[in-house]
Structure formats: structure tokens, C-alpha cells
C-alpha positions as CSV (number, residue, x, y, z in Angstrom):
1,X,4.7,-6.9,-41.2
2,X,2.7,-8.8,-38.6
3,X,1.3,-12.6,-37.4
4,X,-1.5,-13.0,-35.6
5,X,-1.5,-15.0,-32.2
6,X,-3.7,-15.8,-28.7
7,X,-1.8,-16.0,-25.9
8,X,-3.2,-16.7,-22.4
9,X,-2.7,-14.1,-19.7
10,X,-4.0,-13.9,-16.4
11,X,-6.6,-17.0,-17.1
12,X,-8.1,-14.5,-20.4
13,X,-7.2,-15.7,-24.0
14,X,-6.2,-12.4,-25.4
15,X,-5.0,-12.1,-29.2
16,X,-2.1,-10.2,-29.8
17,X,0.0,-9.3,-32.8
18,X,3.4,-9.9,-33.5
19,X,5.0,-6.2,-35.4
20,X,8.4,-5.6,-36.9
21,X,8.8,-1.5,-36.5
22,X,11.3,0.7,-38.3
23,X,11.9,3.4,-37.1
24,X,13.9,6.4,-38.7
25,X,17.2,7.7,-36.4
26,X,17.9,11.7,-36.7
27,X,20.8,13.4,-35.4
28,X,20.4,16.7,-34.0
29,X,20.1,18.7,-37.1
30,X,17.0,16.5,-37.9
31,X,18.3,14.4,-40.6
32,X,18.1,11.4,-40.9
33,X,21.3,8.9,-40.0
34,X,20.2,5.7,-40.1
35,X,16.9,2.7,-39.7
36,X,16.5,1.0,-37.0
37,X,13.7,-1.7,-36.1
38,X,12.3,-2.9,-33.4
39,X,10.3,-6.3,-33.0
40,X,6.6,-6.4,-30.6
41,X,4.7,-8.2,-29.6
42,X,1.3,-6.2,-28.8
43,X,-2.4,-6.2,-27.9
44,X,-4.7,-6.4,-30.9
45,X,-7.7,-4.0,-31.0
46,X,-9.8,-6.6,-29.3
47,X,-7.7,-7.1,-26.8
48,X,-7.1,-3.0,-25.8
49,X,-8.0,-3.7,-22.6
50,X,-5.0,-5.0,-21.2
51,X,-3.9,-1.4,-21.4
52,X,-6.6,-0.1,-19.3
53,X,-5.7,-3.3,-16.4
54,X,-2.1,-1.9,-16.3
55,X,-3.3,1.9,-15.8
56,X,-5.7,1.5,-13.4
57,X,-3.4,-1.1,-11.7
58,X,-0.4,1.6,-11.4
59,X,-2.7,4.5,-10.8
60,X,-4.2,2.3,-7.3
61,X,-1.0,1.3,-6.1
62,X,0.5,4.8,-6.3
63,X,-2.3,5.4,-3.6
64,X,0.0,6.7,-0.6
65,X,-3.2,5.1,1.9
66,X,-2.5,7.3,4.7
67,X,-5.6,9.2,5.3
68,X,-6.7,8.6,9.1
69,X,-9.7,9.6,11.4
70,X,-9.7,9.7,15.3
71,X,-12.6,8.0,16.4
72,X,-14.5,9.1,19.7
73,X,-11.6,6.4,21.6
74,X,-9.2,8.1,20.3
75,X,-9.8,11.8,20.8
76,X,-8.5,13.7,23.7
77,X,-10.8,14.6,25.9
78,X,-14.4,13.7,26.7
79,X,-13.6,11.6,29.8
80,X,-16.4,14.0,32.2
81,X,-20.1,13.7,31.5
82,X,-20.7,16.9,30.5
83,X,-24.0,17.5,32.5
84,X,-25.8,15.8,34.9
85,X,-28.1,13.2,33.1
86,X,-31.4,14.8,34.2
87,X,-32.9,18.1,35.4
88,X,-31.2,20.2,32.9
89,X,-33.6,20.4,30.0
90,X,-30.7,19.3,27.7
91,X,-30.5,16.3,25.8
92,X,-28.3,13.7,27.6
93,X,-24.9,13.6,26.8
94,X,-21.9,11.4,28.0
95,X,-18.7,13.2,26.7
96,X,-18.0,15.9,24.7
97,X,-16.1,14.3,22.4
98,X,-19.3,12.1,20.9
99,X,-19.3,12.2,17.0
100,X,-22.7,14.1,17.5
101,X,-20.3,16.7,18.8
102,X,-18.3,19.2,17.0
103,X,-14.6,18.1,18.0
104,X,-16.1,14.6,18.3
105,X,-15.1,11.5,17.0
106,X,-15.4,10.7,13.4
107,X,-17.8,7.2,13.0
108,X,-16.5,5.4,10.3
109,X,-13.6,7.7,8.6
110,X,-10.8,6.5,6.9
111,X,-8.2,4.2,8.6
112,X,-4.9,3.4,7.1
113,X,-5.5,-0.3,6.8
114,X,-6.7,-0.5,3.3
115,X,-4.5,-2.5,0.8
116,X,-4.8,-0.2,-2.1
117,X,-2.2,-2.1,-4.6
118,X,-3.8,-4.3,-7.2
119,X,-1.5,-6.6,-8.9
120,X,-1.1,-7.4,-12.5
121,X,1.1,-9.7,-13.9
122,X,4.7,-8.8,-15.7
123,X,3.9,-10.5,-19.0
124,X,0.4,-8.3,-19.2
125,X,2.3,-5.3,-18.0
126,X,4.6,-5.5,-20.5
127,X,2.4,-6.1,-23.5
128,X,0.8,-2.7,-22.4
129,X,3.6,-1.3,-22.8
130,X,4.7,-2.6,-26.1
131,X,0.8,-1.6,-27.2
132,X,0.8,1.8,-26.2
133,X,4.3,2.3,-27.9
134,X,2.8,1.0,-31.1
135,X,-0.1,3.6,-30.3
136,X,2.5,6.5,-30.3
137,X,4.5,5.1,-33.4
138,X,3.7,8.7,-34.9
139,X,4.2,10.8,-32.3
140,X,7.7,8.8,-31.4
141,X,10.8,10.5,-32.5
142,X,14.5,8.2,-32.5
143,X,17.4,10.6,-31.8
144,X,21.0,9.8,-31.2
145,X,22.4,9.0,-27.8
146,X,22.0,12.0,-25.8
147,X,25.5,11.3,-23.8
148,X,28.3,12.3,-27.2
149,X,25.9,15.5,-27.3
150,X,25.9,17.5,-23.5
151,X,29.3,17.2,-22.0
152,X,27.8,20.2,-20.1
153,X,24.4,21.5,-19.1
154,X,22.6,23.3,-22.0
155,X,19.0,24.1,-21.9
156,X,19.4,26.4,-25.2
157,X,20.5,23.2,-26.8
158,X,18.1,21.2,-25.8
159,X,15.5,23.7,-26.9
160,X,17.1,24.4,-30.7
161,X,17.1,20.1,-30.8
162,X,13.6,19.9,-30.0
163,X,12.6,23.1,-32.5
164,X,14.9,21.2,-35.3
165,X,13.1,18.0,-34.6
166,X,9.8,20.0,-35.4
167,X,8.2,19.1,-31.8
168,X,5.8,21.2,-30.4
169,X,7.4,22.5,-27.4
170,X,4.2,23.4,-25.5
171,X,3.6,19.9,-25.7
172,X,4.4,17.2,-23.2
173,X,7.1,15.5,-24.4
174,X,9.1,13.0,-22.4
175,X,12.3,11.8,-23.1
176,X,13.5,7.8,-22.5
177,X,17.1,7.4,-22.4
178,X,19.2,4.0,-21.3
179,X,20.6,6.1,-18.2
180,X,19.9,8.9,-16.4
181,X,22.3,11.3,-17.7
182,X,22.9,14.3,-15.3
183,X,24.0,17.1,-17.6
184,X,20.5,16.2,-19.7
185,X,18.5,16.5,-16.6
186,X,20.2,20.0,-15.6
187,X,19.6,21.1,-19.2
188,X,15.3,20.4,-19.2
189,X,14.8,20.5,-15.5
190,X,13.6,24.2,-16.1
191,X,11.4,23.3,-19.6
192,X,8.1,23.0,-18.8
193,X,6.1,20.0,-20.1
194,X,9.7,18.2,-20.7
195,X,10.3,14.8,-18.5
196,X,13.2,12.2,-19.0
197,X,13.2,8.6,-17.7
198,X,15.1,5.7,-18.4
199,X,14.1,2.7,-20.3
200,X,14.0,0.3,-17.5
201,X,11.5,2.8,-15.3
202,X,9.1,3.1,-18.1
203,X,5.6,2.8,-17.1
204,X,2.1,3.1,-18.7
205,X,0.9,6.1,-17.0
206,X,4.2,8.4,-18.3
207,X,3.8,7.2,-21.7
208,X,-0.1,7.8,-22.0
209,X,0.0,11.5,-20.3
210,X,2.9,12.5,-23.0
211,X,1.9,13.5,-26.4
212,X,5.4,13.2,-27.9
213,X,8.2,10.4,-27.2
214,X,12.2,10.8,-27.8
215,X,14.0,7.7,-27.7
216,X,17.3,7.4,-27.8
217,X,19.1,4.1,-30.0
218,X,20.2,2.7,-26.9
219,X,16.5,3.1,-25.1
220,X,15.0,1.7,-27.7
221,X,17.1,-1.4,-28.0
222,X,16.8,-1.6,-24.3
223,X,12.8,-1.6,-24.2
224,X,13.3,-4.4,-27.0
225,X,15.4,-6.2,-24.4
226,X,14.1,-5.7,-21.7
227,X,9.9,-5.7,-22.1
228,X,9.5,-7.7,-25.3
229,X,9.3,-11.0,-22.8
């Protein structure tokens, strides 16, 4: 069930879709407990680029920006004119620390005082989000809250869960919950491939270099809450 709509983000008439969900909840034996749905509102095919703004806008503002050259000023060194100007036979030379010099000064290297964040607005941020969800809707699995499950740390539970849920462990696979729950991060933190993340830290790049999704009932009605804005 859809309806068809153009919004205007970021100056750019962009058509998006509005999508009602269902999604079936398993337990932890892999049967099924419950529907569940969940209402977006996403990018149409037309309008796929807004997925592509939000990567490349997380993937440049991650950029730490620190990389730094010493130019001939600021190298020790170099204050004494290394020969005298004629009579040598040498090419004339005013410091050893010239960029023609090894140990020189570096002409025009990197200086920490590029700006490397590129903003893009929440409302197109979110509808990323929301499309590449939709993009996943096969690959997304709904499980029951993780927290009535681990009272303790248990990696061979998590394991047998994800083998019952028929996931392809060599797979990436990351996990969204509402919280952080601590006994669920001791249990994966020594799977390879496995991430978790809560619902309000979800971002593009996470969801796009996973091949599986596990949400949880109460990340899922979060994300509805939170980036269906």
C-alpha cells in the first residue's frame, strides 16, 4: 500500500512514496509471534539520489582532517647558507632545508585547515534512511527484544539464534536494538562480521555495508518514531 507525493527538500522537488510495511516478529526458535507494521515515507526510484547525498555527506565529515606538512618556515634547521654563493662550482643554495632539498620543506602539502564536513539536511537524512530500509525489506529480520533473552553474556546463544533465524553467519549482519544492552555486546563482540547499534545512532553508511538487518520490536517502533519526520 503506497500514495505517491513531491516534497521539496533542500530547494529540489523530489517525489517520494508514502509505504505501510508489515513485517513478521520471530522469537528465538524462528517462529513466528506476531505482525508488526511500520509506516515510511521514502525516496521513489527517481529520486535515489538522496541516498547517495546522505552517504557521501557522512563519509566527508568522518574525515579526521589532520594531515599536516612543515613547510621550509617551519622545519628545523636551514638557518646557515650552506656554501658560499660563488666559487664552488655548485649550484647556489640558501639553506638546507629548501623543498629542492631532501629534509626540505614540503611546498604546498596538506594543512589542517580544510573544512571537510558537508552538511545535509535532517528531513533528507532521514528519508535516506527510511529508503534504504525499504531497500533491505528482504534481508531485514524482526526478532523479539533482546533484553528478556541474555541476563548473561552468551556468544553460543547468539550464534544458535542467528543459525535458527537461517542468517548467513559469514555475512555482515548488524543488529539495531532501542539500547545498548551490555550482556549482548559481550556475547557478539568476538563474532566476526556481527555489529549492534541502537536505533537512535543509525546511520546510512552502517546500514548500506551490512547485508543482513536484526531489529528488535522496540527498534523498529523507535526508527518509526524517531526518523519518520
Amino acid at each position: 500500500m503506497f500514495s505517491l507525493i513531491v516534497s521539496i527538500i533542500n530547494n529540489n522537488l523530489v517525489m517520494v512514496l508514502n509505504k505501510t510495511i508489515s513485517y513478521a516478529v520471530y522469537d528465538w526458535e524462528n517462529n513466528i509471534k506476531e505482525l508488526i507494521s511500520l509506516d515510511l515515507t521514502v525516496a521513489d526510484k527517481t529520486s535515489a539520489y538522496v541516498v547517495h547525498r546522505a552517504l557521501i555527506a557522512q563519509q566527508t565529515s568522518s574525515r579526521q582532517g589532520s594531515a599536516s606538512t612543515k613547510t621550509r618556515s617551519e622545519v628545523r634547521g636551514g638557518g646557515r647558507k650552506p656554501w658560499k654563493q660563488k666559487g664552488t662550482g655548485k649550484a647556489r643554495a640558501g639553506s638546507n632545508r629548501s623543498p629542492l632539498w631532501k629534509g626540505g620543506g614540503v611546498i604546498f602539502g596538506p594543512k589542517p585547515t580544510v573544512n571537510y564536513i558537508k552538511k545535509i539536511n535532517q528531513k533528507e537524512m532521514q528519508l535516506a534512511l527510511r529508503s534504504v530500509l525499504l531497500n533491505k525489506f528482504n534481508n531485514t529480520l524482526i526478532v523479539e527484544n533482546f533484553d528478556t533473552y541474555f541476563d548473561t553474556p552468551s556468544t553460543k546463544q547468539v550464534l544458535q539464534s542467528l543459525i535458527n533465524w537461517q542468517l548467513d553467519i559469514k555475512s555482515k549482519i548488524l543488529i539495531i536494538v532501542k539500547e545498548k544492552n551490555y550482556n549482548l555486546y559481550l556475547s557478539v563482540r568476538n563474532i566476526p562480521n556481527i555489529d549492534i547499534i541502537a536505533a537512535n545512532n543509525l546511520n546510512i553508511m552502517d546500514l548500506l555495508n551490512n547485508k543482513f538487518l536484526v531489529i528488535t520490536t522496540e527498534a523498529l517502533k523507535e526508527i518509526g518514531d524517531i526518523y519518520n519526520g
